[in-house]
C-alpha positions in Angstrom: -209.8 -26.1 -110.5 -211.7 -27.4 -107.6 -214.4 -25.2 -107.6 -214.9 -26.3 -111.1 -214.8 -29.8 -110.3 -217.3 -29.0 -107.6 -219.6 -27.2 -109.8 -219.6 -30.1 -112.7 -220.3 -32.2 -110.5 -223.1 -31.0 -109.0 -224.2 -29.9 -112.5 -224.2 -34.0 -113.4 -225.7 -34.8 -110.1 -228.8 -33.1 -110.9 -229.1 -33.8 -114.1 -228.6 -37.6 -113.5 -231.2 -37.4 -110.8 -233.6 -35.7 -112.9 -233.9 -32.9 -109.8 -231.8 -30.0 -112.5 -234.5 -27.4 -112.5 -235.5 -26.2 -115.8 -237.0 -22.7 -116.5 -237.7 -23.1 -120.4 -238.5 -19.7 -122.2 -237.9 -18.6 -125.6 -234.2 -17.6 -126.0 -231.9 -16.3 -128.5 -229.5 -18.7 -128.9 -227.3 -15.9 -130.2 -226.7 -14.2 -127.2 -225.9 -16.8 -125.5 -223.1 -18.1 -127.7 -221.5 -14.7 -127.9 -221.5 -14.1 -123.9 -220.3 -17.3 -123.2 -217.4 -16.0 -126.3 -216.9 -12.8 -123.8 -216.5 -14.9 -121.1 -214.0 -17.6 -122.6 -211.7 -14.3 -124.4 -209.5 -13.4 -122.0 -208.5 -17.6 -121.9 -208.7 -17.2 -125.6 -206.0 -14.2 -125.3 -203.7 -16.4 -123.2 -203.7 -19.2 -125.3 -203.4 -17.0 -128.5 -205.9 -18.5 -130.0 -208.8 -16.2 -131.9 -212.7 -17.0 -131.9 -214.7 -16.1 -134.6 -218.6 -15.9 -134.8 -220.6 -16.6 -137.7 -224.2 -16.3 -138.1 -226.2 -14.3 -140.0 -229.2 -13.6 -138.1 -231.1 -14.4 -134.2 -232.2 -17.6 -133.4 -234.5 -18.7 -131.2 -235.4 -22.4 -129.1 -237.5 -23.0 -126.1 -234.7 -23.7 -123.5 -233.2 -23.1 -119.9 -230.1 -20.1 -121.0 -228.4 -21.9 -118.0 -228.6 -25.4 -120.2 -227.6 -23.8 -123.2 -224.9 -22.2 -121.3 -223.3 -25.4 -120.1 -223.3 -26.3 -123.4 -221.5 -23.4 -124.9 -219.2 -23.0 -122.2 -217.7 -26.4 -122.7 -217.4 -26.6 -126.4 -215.5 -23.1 -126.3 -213.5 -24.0 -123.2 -212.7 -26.9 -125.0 -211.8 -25.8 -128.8 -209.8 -23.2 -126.9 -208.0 -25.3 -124.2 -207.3 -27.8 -127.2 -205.8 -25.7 -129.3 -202.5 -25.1 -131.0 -200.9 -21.8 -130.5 -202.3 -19.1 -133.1 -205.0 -21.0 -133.4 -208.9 -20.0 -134.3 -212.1 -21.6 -133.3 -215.3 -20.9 -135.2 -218.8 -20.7 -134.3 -221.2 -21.2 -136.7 -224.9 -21.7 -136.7 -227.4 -22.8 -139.3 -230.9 -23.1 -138.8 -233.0 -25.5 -141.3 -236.9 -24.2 -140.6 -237.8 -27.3 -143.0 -236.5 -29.8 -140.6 -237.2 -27.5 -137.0 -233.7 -27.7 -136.0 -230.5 -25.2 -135.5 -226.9 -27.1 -135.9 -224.3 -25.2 -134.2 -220.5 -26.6 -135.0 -217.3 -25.3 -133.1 -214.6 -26.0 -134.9 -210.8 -25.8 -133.7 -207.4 -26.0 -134.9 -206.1 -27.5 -132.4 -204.8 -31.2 -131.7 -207.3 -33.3 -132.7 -207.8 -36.3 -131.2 -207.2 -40.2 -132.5 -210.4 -42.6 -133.2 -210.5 -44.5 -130.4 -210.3 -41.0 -127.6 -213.2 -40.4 -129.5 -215.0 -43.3 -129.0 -214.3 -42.3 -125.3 -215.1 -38.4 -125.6 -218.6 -38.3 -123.7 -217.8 -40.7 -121.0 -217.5 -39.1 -117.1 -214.0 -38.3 -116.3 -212.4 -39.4 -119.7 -209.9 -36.9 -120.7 -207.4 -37.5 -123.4 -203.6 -38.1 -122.1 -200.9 -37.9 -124.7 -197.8 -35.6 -124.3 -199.7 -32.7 -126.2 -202.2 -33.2 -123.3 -200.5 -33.7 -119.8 -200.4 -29.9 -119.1 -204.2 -29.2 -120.1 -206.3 -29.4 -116.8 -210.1 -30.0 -116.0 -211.9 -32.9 -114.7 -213.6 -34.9 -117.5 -216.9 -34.1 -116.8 -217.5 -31.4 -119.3 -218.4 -33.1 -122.4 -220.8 -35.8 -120.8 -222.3 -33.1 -119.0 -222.7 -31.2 -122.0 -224.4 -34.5 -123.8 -226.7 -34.9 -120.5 -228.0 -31.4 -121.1 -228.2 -31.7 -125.2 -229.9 -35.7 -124.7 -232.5 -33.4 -122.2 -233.4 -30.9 -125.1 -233.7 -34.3 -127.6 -231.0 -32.4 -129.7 -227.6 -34.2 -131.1 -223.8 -33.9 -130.6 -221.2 -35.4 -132.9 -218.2 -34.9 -133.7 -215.6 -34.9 -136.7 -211.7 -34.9 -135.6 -208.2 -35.5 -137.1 -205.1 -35.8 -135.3 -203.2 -32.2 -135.7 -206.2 -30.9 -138.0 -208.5 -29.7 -135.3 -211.7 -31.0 -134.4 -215.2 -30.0 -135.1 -218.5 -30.4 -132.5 -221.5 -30.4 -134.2 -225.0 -29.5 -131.8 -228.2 -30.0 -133.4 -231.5 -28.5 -131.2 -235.4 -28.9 -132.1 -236.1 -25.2 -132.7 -239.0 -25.8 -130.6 -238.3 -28.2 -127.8 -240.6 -30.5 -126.0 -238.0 -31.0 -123.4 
């Protein structure tokens, strides 16, 4: 837990500073979102929770894979950390060539969350405490980190939730990023 900690933090200190080196290359946003699934299945196992993956076909933004990493990795620690036991997150992507941008949603059954916690979702160190919650560790930092990096890509996060239904994150990245 503290080296997590320590690594979000530095992760926010650099991207608040505007010193978080960027190497921006062509990547497939595909492989990305199904390592960092690898990664977050044995957690997934635990939890008995199951991640699905939906997409149809490779898609590719200009981008720093450690960025979209950050991203991933906290929407999917997330939806799985949040969950409900037997629960299922999915991953879906759609990309709309019209408008140049790909909308990834990671959905969850899990708690939800009320209206005003959301409000508060992407605000440092703001993490929901309720009775469903007081086990769950992590630091806060994940989501607003997570916005820091989308806001640097001039992509979109939102977010649809319901108390006991689950909640869904919806990412929206230029297909080709001036960023």
């Amino acid at each position: 837990n503290m080296r997590n900690l320590i690594m979000d933090m530095l992760d926010l200190t650099q991207i608040e500073s505007g010193k978080k080196s960027r190497e921006l290359s062509n990547i497939n946003l595909i492989d990305i979102a199904k390592s960092s699934i690898d990664m977050m299945k044995p957690y997934a196992i635990q939890k008995d929770v199951t991640i699905e993956f939906h997409s149809d076909k490779d898609i590719y933004v200009d981008a720093d894979p450690g960025d979209i990493e950050i991203v991933f990795n906290n929407l999917l620690s997330n939806a799985v950390k949040y969950n409900k036991d037997n629960g299922r997150v999915d991953v879906k992507f759609t990309e709309d060539q019209s408008n140049g941008i790909v909308e990834i949603s990671v959905a969850d059954t899990g708690i939800g969350m009320t209206q005003e916690e959301k409000q508060k979702l992407f605000q440092e160190f703001f993490r929901v405490k309720n009775e469903k919650t007081k086990h769950i560790t992590g630091s806060g930092l994940g989501l607003s980190i997570a916005k820091k990096v989308i806001d640097l890509y001039k992509g979109e996060i939102n977010v649809e939730t319901e108390p006991e239904k689950g909640t869904t994150f919806y990412v929206q990245f230029p297909i080709k990023s001036d960023g």
